[in-house]
C-alpha positions in Angstrom: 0.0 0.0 0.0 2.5 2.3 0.9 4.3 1.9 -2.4 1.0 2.2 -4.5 0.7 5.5 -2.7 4.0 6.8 -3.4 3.5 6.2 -6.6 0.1 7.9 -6.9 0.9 10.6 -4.9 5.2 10.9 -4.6 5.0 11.2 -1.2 8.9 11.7 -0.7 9.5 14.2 -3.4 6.7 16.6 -1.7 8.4 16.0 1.6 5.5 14.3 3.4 4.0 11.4 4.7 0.6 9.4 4.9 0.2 10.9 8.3 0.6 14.3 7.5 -1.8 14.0 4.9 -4.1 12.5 6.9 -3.9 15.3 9.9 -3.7 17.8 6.6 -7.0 16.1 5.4 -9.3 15.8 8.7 -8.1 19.4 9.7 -9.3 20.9 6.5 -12.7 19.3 6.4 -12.9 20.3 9.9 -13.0 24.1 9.0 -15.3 23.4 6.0 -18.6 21.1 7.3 -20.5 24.6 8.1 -21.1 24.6 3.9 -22.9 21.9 4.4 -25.6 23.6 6.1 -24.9 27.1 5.0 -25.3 26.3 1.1 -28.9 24.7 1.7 -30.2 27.5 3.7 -29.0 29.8 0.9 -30.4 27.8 -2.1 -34.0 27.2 -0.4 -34.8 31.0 -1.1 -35.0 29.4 -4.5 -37.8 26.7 -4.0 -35.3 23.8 -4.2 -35.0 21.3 -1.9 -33.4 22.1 1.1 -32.7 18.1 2.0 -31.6 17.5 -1.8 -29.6 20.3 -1.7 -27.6 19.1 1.6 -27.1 15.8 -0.4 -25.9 17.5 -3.7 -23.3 19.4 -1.7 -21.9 16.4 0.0 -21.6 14.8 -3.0 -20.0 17.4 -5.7 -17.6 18.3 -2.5 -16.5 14.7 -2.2 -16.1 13.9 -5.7 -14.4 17.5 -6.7 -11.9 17.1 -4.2 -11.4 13.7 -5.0 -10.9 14.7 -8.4 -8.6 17.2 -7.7 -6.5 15.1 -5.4 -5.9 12.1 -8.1 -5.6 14.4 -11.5 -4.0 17.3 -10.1 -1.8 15.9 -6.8 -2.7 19.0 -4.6 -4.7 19.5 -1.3 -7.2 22.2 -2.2 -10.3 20.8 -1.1 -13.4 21.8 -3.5 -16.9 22.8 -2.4 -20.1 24.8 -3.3 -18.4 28.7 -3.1 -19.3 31.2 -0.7 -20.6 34.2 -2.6 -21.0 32.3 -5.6 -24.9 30.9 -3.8 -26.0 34.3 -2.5 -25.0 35.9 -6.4 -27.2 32.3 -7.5 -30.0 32.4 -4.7 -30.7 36.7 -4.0 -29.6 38.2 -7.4 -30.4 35.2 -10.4 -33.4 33.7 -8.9 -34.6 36.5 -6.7 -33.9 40.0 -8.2 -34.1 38.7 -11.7 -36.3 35.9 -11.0 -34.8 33.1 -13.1 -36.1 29.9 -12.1 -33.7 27.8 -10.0 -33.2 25.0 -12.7 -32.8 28.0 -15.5 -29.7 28.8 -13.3 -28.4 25.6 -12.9 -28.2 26.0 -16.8 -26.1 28.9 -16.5 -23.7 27.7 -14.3 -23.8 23.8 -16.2 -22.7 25.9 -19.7 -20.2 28.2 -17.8 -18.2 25.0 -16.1 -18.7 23.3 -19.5 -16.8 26.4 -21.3 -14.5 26.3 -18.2 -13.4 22.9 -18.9 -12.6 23.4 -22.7 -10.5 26.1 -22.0 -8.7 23.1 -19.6 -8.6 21.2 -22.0 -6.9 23.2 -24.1 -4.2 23.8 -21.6 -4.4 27.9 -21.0 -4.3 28.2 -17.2 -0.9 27.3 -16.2 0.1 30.0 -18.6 -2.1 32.7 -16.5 -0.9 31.7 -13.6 2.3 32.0 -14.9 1.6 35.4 -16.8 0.8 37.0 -12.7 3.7 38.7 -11.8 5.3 37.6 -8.5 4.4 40.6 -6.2 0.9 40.4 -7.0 0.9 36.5 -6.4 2.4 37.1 -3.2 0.1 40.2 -2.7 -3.1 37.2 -3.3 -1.7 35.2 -0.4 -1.7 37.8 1.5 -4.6 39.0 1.1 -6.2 35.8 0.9 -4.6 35.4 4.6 -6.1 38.5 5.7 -9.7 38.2 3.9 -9.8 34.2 6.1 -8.6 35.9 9.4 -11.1 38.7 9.2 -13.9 35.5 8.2 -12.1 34.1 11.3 -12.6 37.0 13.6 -16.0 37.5 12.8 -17.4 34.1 13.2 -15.7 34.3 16.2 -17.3 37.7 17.3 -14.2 39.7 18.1 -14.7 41.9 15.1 -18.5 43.3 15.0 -20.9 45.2 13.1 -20.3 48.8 14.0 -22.5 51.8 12.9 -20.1 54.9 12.0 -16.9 53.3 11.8 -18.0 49.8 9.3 -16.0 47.5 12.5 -15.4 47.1 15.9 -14.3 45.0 19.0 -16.6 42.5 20.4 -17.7 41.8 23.7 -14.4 40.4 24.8 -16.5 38.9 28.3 -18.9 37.0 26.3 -18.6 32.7 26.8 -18.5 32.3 22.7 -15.7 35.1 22.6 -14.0 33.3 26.1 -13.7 30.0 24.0 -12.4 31.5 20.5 -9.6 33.4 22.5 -9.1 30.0 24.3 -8.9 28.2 20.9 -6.2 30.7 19.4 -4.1 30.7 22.9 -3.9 26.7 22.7 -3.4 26.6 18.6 -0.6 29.6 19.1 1.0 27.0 21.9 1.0 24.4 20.5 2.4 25.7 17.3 5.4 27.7 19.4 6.0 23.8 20.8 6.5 22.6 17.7 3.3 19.9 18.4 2.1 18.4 15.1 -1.1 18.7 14.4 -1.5 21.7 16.3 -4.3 23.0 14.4 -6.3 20.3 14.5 -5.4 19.5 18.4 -7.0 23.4 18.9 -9.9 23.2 17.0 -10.7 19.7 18.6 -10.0 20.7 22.3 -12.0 24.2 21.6 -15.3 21.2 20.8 -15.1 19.7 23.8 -14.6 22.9 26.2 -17.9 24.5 24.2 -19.6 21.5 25.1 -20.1 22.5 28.3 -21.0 26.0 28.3 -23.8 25.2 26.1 -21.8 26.9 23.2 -21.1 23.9 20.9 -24.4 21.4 20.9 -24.4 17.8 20.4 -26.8 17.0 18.1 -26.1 13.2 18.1 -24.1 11.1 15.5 -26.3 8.9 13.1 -28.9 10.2 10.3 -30.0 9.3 7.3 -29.4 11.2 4.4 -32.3 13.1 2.9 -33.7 12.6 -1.0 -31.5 14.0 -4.1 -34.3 13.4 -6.7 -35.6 16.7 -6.2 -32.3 18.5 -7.8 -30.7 15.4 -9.0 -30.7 16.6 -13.3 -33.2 19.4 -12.9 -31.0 22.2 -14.7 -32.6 23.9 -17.4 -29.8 24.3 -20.2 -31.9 25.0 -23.2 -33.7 27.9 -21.1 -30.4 29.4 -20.0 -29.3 30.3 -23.5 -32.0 33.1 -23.7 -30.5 36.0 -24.3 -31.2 37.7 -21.2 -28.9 34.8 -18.9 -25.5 35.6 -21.3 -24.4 37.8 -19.1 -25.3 36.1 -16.4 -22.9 32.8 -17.8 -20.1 35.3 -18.0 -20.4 36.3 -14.8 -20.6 32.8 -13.3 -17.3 32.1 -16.1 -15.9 35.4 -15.0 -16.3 34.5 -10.9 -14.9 30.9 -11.0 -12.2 31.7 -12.9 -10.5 34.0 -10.8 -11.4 33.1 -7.1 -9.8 29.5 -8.1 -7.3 30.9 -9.9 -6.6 33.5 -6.9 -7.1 30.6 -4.7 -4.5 28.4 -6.3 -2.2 31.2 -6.0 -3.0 31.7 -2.8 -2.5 28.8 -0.9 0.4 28.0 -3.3 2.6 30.4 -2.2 3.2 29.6 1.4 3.1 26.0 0.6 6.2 26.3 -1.8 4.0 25.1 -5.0 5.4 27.6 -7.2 8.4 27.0 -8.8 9.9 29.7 -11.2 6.4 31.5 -11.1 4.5 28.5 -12.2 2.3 26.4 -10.7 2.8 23.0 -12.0 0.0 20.9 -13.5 -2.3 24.2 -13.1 -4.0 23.6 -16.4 -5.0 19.8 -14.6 -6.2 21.5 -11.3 -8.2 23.5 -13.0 -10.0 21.0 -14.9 -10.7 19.4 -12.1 -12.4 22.4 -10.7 -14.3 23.4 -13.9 -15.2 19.8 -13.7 -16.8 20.4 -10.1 -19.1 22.9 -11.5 -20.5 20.9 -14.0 -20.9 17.9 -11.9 -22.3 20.4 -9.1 -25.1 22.0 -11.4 -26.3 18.0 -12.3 -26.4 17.0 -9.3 -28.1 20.1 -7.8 -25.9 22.4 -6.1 -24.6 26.2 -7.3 -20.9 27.0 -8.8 -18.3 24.4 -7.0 -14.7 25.1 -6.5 -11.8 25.0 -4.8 -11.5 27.0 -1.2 -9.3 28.9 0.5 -9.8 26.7 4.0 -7.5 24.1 2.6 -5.1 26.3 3.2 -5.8 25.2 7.1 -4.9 21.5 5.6 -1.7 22.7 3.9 -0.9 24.9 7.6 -0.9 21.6 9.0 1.4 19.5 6.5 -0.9 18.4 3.5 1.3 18.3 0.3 -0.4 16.2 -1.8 -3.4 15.0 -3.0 -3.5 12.0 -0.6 -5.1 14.9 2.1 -7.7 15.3 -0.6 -8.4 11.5 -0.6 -9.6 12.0 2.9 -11.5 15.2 3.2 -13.6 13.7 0.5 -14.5 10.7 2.6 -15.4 13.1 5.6 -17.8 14.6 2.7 -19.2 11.6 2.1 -19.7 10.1 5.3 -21.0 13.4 6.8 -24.3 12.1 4.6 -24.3 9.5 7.4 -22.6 11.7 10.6 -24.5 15.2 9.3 -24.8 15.7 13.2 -21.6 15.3 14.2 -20.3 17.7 11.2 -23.3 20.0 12.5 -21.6 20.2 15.8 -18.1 21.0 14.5 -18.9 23.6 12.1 -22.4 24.7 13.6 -23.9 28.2 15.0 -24.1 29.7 17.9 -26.4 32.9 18.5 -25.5 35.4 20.7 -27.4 38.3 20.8 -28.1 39.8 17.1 -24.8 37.8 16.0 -24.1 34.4 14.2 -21.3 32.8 15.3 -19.2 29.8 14.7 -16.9 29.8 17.6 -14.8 26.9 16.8 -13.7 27.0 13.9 -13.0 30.7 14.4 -9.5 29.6 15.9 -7.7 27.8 12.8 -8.8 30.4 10.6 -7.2 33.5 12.6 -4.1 31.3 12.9 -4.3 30.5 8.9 -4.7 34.2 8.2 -1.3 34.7 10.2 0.7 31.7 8.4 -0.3 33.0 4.9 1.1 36.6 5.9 4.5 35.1 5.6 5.7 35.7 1.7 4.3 40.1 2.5 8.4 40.5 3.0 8.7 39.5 -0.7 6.9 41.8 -2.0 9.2 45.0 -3.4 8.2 48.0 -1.4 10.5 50.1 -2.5 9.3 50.0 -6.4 5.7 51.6 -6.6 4.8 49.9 -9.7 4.8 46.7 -7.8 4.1 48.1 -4.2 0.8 49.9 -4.8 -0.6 47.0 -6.9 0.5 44.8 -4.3 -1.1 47.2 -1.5 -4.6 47.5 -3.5 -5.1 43.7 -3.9 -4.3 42.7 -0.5 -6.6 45.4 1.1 -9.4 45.0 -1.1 -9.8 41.3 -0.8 -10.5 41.6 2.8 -12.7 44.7 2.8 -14.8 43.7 0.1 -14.8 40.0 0.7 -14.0 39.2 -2.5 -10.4 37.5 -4.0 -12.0 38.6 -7.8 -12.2 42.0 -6.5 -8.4 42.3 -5.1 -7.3 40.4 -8.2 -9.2 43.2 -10.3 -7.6 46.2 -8.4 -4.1 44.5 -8.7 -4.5 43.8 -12.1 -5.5 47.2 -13.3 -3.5 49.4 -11.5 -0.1 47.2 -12.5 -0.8 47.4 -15.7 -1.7 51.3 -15.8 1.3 51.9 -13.6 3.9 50.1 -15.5 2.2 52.2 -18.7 2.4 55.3 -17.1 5.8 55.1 -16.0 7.3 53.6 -19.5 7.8 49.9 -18.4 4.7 48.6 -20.4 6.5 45.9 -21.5 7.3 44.0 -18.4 3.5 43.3 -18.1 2.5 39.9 -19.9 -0.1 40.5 -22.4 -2.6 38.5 -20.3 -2.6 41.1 -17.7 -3.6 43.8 -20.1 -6.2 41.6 -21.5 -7.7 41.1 -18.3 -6.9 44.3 -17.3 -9.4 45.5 -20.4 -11.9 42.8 -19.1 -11.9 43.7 -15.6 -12.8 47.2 -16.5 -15.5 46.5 -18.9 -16.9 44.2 -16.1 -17.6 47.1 -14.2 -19.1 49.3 -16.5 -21.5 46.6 -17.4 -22.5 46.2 -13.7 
């Protein structure tokens, strides 16, 4: 077994072993289960399902990040996106009132046009095409926009009229427990304990148990009905004129948050080699292949996400960590309570937490900080790019929307100051398409 897996998965030349992969593996599922529950409350708005819906997103998570473990050999973990459901559920379905199976159409054609673009091998070239400070500027940022996720599910960052944020109520129990959780994780870490995050996020459970914070819901269920979304997509209705835009924007969107995401949690993780990401072009088939699958099975656009970076934190290299996140997917059909508990709410006053898994991703946000001394400061053509896209991701909760600033203000500053021609082509072209974007909004 062991040398089947080296072979699958060359173990030794990525510096890691089953074990790691496996801690890598449980630890990023164990920051993601909340999607599970999130992503049918969204898509009910709709009219579908809410049970079917649960069942859809196990399965498109399990067998995306599956997919992207054995074609691509990296541990991003792939799931319904964040964002991607409210644009699907408030502004497709609700706003504009498409039916929900019109919109599965939509997102079915732009995965499909996704995927021929894989195909035909473009995306290692992109990644390639993003100069270095702004690929360290998206880890950054990317860092920052999951501590800030992190602070607020946590409640130490709260709504606050006049000023956008502001400090919690640093006596309340669920704040009490997420300081606990970063305090051990930090220790832990400064011991040099493996499986630190993890250890944190597990002992934060049990001591919410107790104060009535974290609820145990129990271990065993049955997994609800998929026929009710299972090949409901509308495809022939989604090529009315009015939905075109609406499949760019869906093209436009998964795109660049897994394109910023591979970037992202590539960095810190040493994935990069001589600005390229290798086997990019297979990575993102697999995750253009995740939408597709998503929208037949039931379930909005599916891609990779930035938690796994929580995985790579704690040692995943490969995609042998993918191999088991994807059966905590699948099982959860089975243990949905258990996952409920782990990743689950807690209301306290007019706020929604999710105390426990507030921890990892504060400590996340800290690791992917790391590669910010390698951006040049001292040239402003790199510096304020660099700047915009790592301060926009976080304030706007968006990784398209830092890429966009970055992107545009590189390639006008490098114009404007007569060194037009270190900027790849792509860049411009984006650049152009960024803009346009906008205007169309």
């Amino acid at each position: 077994m062991r040398n089947f897996l080296e072979r699958l998965f060359h173990l030794s030349e990525r510096q890691t072993s089953v074990k790691n992969e496996a801690l890598g593996g449980v630890t990023t599922f164990m920051t993601m289960p909340y999607i599970i529950f999130v992503q049918p409350a969204i898509l009910s708005q709709t009219g579908m399902d809410r049970g079917a819906v649960m069942v859809a997103t196990c399965l498109s998570s399990a067998l995306a990040t599956l997919l992207m473990g054995l074609l691509a050999n990296y541990p991003f973990a792939q799931a319904p996106y964040m964002g991607h459901n409210i644009f699907f559920a408030v502004v497709v379905c609700g706003v504009m009132g498409y039916p929900w199976q019109v919109a599965l159409g939509a997102i079915f054609i732009s995965g499909t046009i996704l995927t021929l673009f894989s195909l035909i091998g473009v995306w290692e070239g992109l990644v390639a095409a993003v100069p270095s400070s702004l690929k360290n500027a998206i880890s950054v940022g990317i860092g920052l926009l999951i501590a800030l996720v992190g602070l607020e599910y946590g409640g130490l960052v709260v709504d606050t009229p006049g000023v956008l944020v502001g400090i919690g109520d640093l006596t309340s129990r669920p704040v009490l427990l997420v300081l606990f959780g970063i305090a051990l994780t930090a220790c832990l870490m400064a011991l040099k304990i493996k499986g630190a995050i993890l250890l944190g996020l597990l002992a934060t459970s049990l001591i919410g148990l107790p104060l009535k914070i974290v609820r145990y819901h129990g271990l065993f269920s049955f997994p609800p009905n998929l026929e009710p979304t299972l090949l409901k997509l509308d495809i022939a209705g989604a090529f009315q004129a009015g939905l075109l835009t609406i499949i760019f924007v869906f093209f436009f969107l998964d795109l660049f948050d897994s394109v910023g995401t591979f970037i992202g949690v590539s960095a810190p993780a040493g994935f990069i080699k001589d600005g390229r990401l290798p086997g990019a072009n297979k990575a993102m088939l697999a995750d253009s292949l995740a939408t597709v699958a998503g929208s037949l099975l039931g379930t909005s656009t599916v891609g990779s996400y930035i938690e796994s970076s929580t995985g790579i934190a704690q040692g995943a290299r490969t995609g042998l960590a993918n191999v088991f996140t994807s059966f905590l997917f699948l099982i959860s059909l089975f243990f949905s309570p258990l996952a409920e508990m782990i990743g689950g709410e807690y209301t306290y006053g007019n706020l929604v937490l999710r105390p426990v898994i507030a921890p990892p991703l504060i400590i996340v946000g800290y690791l992917m900080m790391k590669v910010v001394t390698q951006i040049n400061w001292d040239d402003l053509t790199e510096a304020i790019p660099a700047f915009l896209t790592i301060i926009i991701m976080p304030m706007t909760i968006s990784i398209t929307d830092g890429i966009t600033f970055g992107f545009i203000s590189y390639s006008l500053l490098k114009l404007v100051s007569g060194r037009g021609r270190e900027v790849h082509w792509i860049i411009y072209l984006f650049s152009i398409l960024f803009i346009i974007r906008y205007v169309l909004q």
